[in-house]
N, CA and C atoms as a LAMMPS dump frame, in Angstrom:
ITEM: TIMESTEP
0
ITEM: NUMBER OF ATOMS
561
ITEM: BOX BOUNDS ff ff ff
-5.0000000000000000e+02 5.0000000000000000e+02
-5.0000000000000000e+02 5.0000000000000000e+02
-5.0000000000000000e+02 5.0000000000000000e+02
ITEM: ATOMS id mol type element x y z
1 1 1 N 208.147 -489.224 -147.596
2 1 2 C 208.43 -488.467 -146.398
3 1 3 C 209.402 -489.232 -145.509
4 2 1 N 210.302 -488.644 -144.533
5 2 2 C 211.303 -489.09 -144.033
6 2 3 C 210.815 -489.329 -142.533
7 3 1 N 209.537 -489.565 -142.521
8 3 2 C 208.774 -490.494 -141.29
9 3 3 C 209.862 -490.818 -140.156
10 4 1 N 210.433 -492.031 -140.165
11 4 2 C 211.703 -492.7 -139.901
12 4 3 C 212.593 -491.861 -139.633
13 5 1 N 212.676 -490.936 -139.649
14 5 2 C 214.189 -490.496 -139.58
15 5 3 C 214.144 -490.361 -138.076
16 6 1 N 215.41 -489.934 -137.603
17 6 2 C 215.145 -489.23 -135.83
18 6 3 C 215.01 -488.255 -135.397
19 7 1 N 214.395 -487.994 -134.228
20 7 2 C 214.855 -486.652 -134.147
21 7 3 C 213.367 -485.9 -134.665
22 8 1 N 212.257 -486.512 -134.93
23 8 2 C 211.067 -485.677 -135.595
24 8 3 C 210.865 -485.098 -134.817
25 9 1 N 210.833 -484.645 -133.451
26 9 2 C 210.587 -483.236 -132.448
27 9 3 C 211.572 -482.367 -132.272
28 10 1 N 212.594 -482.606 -132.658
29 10 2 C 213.714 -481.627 -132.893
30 10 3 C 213.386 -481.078 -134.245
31 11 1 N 213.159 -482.035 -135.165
32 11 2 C 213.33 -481.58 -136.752
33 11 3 C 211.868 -480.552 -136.649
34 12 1 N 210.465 -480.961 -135.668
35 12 2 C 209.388 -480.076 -136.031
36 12 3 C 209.948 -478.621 -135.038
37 13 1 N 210.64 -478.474 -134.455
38 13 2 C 210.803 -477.804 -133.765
39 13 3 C 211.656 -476.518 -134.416
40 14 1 N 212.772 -477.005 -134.735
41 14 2 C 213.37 -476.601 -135.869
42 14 3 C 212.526 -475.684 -137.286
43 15 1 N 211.838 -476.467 -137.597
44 15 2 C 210.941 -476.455 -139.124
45 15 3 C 209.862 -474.874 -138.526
46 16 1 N 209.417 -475.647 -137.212
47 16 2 C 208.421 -474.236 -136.845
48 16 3 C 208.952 -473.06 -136.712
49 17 1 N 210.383 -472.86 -136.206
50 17 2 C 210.733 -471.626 -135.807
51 17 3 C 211.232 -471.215 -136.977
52 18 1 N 211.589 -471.753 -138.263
53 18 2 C 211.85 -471.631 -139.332
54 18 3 C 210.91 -470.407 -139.803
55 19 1 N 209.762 -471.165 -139.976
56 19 2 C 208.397 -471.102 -140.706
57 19 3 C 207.83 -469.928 -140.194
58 20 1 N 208.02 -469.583 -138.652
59 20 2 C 207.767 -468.51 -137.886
60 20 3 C 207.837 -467.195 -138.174
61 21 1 N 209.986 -467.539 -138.408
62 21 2 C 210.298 -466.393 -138.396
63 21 3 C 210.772 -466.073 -139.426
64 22 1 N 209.83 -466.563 -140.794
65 22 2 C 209.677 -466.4 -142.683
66 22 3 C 208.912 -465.706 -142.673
67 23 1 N 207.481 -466.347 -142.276
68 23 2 C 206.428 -466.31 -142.287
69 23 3 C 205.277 -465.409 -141.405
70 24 1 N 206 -465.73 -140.363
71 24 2 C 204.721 -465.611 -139.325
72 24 3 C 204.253 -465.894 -138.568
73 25 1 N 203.844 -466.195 -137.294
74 25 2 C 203.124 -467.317 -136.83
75 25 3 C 201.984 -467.295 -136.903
76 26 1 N 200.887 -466.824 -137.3
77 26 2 C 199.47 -466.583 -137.415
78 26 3 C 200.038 -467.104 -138.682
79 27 1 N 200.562 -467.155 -140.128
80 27 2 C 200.621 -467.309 -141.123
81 27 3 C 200.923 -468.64 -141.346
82 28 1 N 201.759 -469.3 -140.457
83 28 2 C 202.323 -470.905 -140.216
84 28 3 C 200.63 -471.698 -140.035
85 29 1 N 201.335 -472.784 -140.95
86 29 2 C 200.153 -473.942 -140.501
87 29 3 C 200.841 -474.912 -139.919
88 30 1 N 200.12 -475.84 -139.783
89 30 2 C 200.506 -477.079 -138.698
90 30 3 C 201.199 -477.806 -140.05
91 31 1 N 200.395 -478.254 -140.981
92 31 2 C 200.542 -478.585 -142.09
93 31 3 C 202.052 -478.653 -143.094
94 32 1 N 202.428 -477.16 -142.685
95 32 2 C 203.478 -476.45 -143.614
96 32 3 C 204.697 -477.444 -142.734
97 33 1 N 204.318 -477.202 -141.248
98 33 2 C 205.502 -477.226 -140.217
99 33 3 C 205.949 -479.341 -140.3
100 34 1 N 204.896 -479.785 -140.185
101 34 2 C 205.312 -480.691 -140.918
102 34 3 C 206.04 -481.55 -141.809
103 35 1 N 205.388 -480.717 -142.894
104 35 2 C 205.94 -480.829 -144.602
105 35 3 C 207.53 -480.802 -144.357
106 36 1 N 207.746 -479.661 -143.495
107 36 2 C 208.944 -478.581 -144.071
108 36 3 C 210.007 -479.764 -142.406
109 37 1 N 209.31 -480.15 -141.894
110 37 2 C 209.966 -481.146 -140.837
111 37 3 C 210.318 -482.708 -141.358
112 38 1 N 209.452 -482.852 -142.905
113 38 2 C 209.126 -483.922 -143.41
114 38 3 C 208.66 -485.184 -142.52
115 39 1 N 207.565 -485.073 -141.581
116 39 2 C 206.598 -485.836 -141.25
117 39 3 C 205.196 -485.493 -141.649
118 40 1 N 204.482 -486.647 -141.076
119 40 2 C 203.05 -486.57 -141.246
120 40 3 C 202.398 -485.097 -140.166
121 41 1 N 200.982 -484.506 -140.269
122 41 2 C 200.668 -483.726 -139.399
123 41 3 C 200.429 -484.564 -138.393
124 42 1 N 199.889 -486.129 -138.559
125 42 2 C 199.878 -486.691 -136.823
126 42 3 C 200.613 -487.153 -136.061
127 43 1 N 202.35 -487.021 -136.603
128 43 2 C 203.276 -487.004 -136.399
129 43 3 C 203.556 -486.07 -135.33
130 44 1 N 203.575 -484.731 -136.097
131 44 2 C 203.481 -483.331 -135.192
132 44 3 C 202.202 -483.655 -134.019
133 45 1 N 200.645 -484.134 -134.144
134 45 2 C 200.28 -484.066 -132.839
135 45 3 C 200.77 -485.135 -131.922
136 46 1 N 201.536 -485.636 -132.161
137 46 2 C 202.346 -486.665 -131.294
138 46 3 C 202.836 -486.041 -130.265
139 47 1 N 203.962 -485.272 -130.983
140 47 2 C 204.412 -484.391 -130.324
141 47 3 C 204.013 -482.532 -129.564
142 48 1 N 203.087 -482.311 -129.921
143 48 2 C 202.675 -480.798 -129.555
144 48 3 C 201.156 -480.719 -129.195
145 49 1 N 200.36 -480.585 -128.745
146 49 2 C 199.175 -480.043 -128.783
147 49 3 C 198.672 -479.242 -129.777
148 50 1 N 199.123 -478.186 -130.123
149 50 2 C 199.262 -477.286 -131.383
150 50 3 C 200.418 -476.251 -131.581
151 51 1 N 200.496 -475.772 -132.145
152 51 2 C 201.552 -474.826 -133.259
153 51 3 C 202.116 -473.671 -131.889
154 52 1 N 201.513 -473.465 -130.777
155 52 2 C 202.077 -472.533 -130.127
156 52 3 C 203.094 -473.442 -129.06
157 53 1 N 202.792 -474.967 -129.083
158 53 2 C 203.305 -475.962 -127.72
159 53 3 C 204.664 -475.84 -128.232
160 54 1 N 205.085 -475.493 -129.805
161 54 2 C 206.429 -475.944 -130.045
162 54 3 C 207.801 -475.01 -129.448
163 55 1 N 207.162 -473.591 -129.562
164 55 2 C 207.747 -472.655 -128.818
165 55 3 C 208.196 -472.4 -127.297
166 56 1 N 207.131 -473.965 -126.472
167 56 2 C 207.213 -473.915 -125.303
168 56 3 C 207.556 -475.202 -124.974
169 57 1 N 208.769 -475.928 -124.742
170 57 2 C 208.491 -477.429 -124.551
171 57 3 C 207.928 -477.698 -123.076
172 58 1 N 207.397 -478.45 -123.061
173 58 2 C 206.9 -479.071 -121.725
174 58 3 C 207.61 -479.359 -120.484
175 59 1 N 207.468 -478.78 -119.725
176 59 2 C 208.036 -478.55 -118.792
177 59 3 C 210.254 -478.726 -118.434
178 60 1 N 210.691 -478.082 -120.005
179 60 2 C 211.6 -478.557 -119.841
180 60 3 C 212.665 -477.287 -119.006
181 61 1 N 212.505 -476.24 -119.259
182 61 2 C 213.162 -475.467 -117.735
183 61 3 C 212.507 -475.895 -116.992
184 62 1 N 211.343 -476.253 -116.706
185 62 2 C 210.906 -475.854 -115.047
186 62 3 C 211.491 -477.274 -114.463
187 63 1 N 211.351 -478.32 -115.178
188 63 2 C 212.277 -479.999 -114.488
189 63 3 C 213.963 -479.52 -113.913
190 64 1 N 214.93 -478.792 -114.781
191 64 2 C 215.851 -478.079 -115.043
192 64 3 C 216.176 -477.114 -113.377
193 65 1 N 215.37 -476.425 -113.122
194 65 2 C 215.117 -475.541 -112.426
195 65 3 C 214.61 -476.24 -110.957
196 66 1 N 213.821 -476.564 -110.661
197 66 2 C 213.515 -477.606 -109.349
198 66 3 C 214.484 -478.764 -109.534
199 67 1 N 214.875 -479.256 -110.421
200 67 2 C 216.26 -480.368 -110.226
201 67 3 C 217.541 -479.183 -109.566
202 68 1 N 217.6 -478.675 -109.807
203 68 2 C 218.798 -477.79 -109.262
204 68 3 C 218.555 -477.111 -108.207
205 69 1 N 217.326 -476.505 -107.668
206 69 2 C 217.084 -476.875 -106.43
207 69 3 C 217.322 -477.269 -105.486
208 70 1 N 216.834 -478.647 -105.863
209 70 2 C 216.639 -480.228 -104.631
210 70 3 C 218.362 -480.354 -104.166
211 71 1 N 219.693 -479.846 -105.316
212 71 2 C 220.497 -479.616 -105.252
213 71 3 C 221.254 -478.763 -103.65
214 72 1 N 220.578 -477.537 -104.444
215 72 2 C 221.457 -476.339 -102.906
216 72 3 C 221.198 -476.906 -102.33
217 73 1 N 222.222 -476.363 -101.102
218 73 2 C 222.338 -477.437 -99.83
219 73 3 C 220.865 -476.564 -98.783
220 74 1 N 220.298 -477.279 -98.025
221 74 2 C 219.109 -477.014 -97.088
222 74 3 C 219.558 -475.839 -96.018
223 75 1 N 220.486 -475.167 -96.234
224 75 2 C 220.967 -474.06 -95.083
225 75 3 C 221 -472.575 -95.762
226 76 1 N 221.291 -472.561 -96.853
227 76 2 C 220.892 -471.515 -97.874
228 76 3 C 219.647 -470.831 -98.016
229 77 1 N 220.018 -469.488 -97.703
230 77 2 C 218.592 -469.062 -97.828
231 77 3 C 217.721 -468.922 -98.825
232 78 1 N 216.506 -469.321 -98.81
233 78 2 C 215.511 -469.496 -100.061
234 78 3 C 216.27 -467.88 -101.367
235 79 1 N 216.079 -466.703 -101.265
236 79 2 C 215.981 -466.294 -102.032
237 79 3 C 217.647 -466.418 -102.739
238 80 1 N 218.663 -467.09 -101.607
239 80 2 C 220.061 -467.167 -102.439
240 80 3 C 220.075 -468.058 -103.225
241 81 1 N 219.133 -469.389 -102.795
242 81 2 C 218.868 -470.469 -103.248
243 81 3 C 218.129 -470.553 -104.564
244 82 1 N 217.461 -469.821 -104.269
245 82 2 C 216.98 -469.072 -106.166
246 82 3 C 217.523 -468.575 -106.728
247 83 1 N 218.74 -467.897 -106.558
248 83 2 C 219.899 -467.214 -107.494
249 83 3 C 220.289 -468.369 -107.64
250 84 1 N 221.136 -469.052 -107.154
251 84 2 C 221.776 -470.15 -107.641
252 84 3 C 221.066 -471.317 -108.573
253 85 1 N 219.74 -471.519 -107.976
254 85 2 C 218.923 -472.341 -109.37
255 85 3 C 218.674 -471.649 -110.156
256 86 1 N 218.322 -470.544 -110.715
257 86 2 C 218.33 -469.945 -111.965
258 86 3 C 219.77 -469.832 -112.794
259 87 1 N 220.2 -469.913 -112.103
260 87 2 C 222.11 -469.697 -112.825
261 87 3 C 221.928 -470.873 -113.236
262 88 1 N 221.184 -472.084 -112.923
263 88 2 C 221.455 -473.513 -113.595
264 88 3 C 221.161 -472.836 -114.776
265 89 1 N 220.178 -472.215 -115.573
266 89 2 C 219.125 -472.722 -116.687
267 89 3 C 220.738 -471.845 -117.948
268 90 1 N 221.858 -471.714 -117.589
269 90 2 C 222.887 -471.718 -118.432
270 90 3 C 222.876 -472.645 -119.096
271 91 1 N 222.907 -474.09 -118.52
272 91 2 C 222.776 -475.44 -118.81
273 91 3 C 221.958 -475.597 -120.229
274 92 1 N 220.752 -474.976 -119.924
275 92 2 C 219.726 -474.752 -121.005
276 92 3 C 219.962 -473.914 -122.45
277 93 1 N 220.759 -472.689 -122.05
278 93 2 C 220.555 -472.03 -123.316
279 93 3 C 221.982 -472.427 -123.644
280 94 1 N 223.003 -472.801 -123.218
281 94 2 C 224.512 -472.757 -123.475
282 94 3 C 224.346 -473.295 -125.27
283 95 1 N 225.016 -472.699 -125.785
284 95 2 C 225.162 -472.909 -127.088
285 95 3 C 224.093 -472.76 -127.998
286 96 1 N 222.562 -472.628 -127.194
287 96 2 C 221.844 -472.12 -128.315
288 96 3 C 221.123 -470.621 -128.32
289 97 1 N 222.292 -469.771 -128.455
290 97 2 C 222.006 -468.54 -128.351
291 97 3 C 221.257 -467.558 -129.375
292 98 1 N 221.057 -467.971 -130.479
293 98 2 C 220.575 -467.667 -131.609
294 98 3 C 219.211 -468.359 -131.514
295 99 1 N 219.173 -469.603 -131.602
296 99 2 C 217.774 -470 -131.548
297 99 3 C 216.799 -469.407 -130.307
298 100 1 N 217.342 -469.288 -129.325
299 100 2 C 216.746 -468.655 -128.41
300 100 3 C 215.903 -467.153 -128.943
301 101 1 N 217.011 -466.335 -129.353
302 101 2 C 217.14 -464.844 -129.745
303 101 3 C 216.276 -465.247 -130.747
304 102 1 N 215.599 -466.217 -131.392
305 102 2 C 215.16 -466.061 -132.807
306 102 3 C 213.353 -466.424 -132.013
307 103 1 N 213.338 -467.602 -131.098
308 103 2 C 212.084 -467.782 -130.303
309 103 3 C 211.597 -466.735 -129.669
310 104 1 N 212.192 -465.963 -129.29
311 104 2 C 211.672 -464.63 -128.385
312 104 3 C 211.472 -464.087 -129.008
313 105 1 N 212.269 -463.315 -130.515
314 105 2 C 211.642 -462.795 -131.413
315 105 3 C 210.509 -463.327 -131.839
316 106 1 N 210.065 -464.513 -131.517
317 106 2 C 208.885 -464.658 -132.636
318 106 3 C 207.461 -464.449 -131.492
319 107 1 N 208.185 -464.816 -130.051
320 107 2 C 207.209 -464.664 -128.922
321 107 3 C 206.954 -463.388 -128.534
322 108 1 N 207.78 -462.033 -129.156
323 108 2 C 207.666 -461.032 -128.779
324 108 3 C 206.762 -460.297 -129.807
325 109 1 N 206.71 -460.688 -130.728
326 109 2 C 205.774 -460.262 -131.97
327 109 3 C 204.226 -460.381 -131.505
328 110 1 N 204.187 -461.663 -130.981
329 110 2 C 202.486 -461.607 -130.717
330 110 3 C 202.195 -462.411 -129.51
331 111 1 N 200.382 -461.583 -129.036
332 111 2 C 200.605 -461.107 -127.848
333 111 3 C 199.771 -462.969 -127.559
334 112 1 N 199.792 -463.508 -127.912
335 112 2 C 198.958 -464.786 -127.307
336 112 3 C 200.052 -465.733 -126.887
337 113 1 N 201.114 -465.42 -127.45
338 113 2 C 202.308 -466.035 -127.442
339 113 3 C 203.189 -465.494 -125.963
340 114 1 N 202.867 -464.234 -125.773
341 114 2 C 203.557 -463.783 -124.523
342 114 3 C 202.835 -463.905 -123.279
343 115 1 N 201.385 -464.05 -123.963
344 115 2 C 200.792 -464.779 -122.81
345 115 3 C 200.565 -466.035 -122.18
346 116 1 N 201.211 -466.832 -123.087
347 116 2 C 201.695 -468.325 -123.567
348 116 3 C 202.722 -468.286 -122.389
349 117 1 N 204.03 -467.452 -122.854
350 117 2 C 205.219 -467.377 -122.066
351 117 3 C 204.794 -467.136 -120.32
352 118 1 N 203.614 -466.128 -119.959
353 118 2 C 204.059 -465.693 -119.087
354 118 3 C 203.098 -466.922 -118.085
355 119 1 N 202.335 -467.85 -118.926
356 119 2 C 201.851 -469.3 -118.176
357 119 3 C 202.584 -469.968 -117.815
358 120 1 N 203.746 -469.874 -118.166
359 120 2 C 204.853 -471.048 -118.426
360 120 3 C 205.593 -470.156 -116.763
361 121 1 N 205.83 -469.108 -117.186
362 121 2 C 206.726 -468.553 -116.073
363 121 3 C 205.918 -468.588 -114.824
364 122 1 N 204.701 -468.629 -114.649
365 122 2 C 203.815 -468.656 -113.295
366 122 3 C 204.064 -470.146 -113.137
367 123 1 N 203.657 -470.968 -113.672
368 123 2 C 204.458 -472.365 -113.756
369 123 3 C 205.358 -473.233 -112.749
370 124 1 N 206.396 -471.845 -113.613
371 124 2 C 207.523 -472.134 -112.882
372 124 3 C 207.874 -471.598 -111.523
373 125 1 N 207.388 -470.725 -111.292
374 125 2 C 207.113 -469.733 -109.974
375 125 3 C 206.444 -470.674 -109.044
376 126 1 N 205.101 -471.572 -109.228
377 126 2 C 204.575 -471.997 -108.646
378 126 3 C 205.867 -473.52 -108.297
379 127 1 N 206.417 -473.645 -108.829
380 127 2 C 206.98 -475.341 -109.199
381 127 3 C 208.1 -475.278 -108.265
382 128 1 N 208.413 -474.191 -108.313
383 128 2 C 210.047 -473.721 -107.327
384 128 3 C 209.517 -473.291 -105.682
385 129 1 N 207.985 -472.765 -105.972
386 129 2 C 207.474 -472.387 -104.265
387 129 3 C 207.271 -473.43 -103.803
388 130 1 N 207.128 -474.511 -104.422
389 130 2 C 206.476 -475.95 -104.337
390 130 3 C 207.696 -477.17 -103.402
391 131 1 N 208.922 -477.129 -104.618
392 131 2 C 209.874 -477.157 -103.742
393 131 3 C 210.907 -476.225 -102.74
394 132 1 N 210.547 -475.4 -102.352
395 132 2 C 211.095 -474.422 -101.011
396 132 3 C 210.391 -474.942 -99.929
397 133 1 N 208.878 -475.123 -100.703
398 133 2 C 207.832 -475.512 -98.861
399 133 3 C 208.607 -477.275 -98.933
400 134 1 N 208.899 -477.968 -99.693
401 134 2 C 209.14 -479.173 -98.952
402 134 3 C 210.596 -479.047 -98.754
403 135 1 N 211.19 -478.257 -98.694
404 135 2 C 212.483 -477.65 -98.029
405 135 3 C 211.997 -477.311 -96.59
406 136 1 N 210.88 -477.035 -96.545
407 136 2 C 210.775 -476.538 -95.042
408 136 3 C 210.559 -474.848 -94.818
409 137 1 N 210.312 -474.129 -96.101
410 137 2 C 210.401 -472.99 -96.531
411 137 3 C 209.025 -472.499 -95.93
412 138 1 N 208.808 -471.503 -94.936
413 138 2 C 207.115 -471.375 -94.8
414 138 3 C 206.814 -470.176 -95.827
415 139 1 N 205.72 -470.257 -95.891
416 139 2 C 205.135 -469.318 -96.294
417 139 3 C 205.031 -468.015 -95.148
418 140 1 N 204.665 -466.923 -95.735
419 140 2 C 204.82 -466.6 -97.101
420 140 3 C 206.075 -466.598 -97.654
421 141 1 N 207.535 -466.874 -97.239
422 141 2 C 209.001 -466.812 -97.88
423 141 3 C 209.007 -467.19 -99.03
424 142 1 N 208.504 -468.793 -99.426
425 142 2 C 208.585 -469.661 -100.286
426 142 3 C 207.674 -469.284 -101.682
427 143 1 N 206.585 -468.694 -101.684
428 143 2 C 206.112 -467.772 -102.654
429 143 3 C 206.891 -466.619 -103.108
430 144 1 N 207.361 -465.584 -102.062
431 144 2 C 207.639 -464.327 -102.346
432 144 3 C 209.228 -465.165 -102.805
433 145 1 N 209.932 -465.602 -102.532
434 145 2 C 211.766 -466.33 -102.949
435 145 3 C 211.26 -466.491 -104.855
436 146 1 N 210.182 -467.605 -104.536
437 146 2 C 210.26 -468.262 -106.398
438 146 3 C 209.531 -467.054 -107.061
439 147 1 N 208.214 -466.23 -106.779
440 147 2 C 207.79 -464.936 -107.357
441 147 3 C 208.84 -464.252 -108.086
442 148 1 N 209.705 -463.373 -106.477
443 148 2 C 210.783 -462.684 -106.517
444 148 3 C 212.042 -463.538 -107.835
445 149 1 N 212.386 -464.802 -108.084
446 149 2 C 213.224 -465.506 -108.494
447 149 3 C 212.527 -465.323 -110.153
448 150 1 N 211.426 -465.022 -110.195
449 150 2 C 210.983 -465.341 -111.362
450 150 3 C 211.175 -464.393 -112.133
451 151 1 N 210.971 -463.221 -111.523
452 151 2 C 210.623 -461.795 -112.093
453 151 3 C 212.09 -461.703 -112.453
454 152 1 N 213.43 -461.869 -111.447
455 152 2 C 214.604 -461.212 -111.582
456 152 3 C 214.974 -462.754 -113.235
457 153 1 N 214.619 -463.676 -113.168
458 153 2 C 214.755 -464.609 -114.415
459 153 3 C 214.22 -463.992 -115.508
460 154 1 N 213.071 -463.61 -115.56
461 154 2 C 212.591 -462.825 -116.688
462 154 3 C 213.23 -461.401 -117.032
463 155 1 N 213.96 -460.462 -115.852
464 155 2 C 214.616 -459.706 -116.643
465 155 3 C 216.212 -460.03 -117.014
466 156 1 N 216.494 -460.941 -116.468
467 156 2 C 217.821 -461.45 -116.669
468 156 3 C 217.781 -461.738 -118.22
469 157 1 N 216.677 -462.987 -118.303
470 157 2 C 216.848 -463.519 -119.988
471 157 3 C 216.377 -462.429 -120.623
472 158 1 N 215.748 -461.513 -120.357
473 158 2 C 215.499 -460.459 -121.735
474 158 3 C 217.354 -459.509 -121.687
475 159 1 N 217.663 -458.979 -120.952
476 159 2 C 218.359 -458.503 -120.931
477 159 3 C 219.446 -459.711 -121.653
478 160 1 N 219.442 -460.685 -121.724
479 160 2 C 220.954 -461.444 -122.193
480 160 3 C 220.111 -461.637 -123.6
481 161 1 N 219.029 -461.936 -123.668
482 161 2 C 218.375 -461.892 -125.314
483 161 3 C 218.665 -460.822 -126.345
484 162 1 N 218.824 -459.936 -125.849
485 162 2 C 218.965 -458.376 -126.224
486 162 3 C 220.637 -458.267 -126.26
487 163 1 N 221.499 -458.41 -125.348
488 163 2 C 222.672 -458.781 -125.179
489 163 3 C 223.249 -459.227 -127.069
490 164 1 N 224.193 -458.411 -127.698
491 164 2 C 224.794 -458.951 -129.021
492 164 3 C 225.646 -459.793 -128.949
493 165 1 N 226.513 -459.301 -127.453
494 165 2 C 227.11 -460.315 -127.216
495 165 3 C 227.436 -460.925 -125.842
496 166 1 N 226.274 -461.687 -125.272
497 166 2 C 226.019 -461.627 -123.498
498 166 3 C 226.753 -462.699 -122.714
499 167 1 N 227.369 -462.158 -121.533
500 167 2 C 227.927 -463.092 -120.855
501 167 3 C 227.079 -464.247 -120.441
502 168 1 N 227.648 -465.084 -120.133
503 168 2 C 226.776 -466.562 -119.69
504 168 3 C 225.742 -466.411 -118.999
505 169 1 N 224.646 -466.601 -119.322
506 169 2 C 223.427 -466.516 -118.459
507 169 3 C 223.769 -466.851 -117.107
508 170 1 N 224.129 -467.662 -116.639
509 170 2 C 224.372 -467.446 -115.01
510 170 3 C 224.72 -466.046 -114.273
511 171 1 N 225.681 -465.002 -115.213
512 171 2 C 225.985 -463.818 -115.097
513 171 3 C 225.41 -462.933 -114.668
514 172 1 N 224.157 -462.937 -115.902
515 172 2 C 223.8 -461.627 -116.099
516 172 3 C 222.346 -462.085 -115.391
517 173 1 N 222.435 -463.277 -115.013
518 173 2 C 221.626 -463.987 -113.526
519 173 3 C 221.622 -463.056 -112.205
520 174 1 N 223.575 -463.387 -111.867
521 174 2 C 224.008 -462.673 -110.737
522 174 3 C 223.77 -461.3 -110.819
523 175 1 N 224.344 -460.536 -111.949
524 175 2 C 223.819 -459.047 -111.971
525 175 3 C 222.682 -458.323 -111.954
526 176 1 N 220.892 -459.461 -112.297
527 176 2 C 220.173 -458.643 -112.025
528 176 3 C 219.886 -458.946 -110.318
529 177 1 N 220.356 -460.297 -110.073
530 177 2 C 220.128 -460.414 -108.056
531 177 3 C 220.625 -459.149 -107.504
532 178 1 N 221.841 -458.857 -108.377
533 178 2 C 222.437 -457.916 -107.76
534 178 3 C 221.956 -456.562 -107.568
535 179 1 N 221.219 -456.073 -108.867
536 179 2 C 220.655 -455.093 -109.257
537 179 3 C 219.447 -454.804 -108.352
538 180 1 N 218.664 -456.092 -108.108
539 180 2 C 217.673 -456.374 -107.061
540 180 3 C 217.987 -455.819 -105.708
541 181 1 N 219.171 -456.456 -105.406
542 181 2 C 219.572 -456.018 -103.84
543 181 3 C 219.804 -454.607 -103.74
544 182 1 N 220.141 -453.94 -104.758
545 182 2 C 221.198 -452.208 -104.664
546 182 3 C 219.097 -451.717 -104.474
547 183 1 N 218.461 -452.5 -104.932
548 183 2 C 216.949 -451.768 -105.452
549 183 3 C 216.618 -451.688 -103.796
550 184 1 N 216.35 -453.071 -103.484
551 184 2 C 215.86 -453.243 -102.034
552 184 3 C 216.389 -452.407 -100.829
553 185 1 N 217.505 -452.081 -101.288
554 185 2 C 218.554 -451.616 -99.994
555 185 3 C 218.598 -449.977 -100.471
556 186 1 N 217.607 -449.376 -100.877
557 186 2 C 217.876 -448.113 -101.338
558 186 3 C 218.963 -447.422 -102.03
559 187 1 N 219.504 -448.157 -102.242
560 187 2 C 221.188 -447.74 -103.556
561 187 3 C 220.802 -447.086 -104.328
């Protein structure tokens, strides 16, 4: 086995979404994902908790997302200030547009998995209200800004997932804020 090599959380990461979207994910073992990563299985719990953690890395939008944040300048209003940190997470998918499209497919198939996703997105909702209040953001703004920020993120990335061929996530970022505002303002 290629133990040694680098890169074994990329390579299991890789191997799972492989295995996923052959297979299955109820059908994937920890075992297979391994093999097919060529490490040991305690290799893989090194890295994951179990077989659903690989689909979700650990907190790596939401670091992404409050780093860009702490960024906007302190005069910006919270909910513009959330358009503009979500336009970061371009950063994130830039160039891996397929693997993405291939993870959602496999998160959209089953439902423990979307409930997986939508932990991750409260998460992040909570992580971004978190930094607005030490912005100085009161409540309730600073809830309803990252809530509001979350929901328009979640239809943004489905809509650019779906997208055959989608402009830069920051885009189609701006267009659902936008879509938001024509909503709010009776358009």
């Amino acid at each position: 086995m290629g133990r040694w090599e680098p890169n074994a959380r990329g390579r299991l990461e890789q191997a799972a979404l492989d295995l996923y979207s052959e297979r299955g994910f109820d059908a994937t073992t920890v075992k297979e994902i391994a093999q097919r990563a060529g490490v040991t299985e305690r290799t893989f719990f090194r890295h994951f908790a179990d077989k659903r953690e690989v689909l979700f890395p650990a907190h790596a939008l939401q670091d992404v997302l409050v780093a860009a944040l702490a960024e906007v300048p302190a005069d910006v209003p919270p909910l513009d200030a959330v358009s503009v940190t979500l336009q970061s997470a371009t950063d994130v998918f830039e160039g891996r547009g397929e693997t993405v499209r291939r993870r959602q497919a496999v998160i959209a198939a089953h439902p423990e998995l979307r409930e997986r996703e939508l932990i991750k997105l409260a998460a992040i909702a909570a992580a971004i209200a978190a930094e607005l209040r030490r912005r100085a953001v009161a409540e309730p703004y600073a809830s309803l800004a990252a809530e509001t920020g979350v929901a328009v993120f979640k239809t943004a990335f489905e809509r650019w997932v779906n997208d055959p061929d989608p402009p830069d996530f920051a885009q189609v970022v701006r267009d659902t804020f936008d879509a938001l505002r024509a909503v709010t303002s009776g358009r």
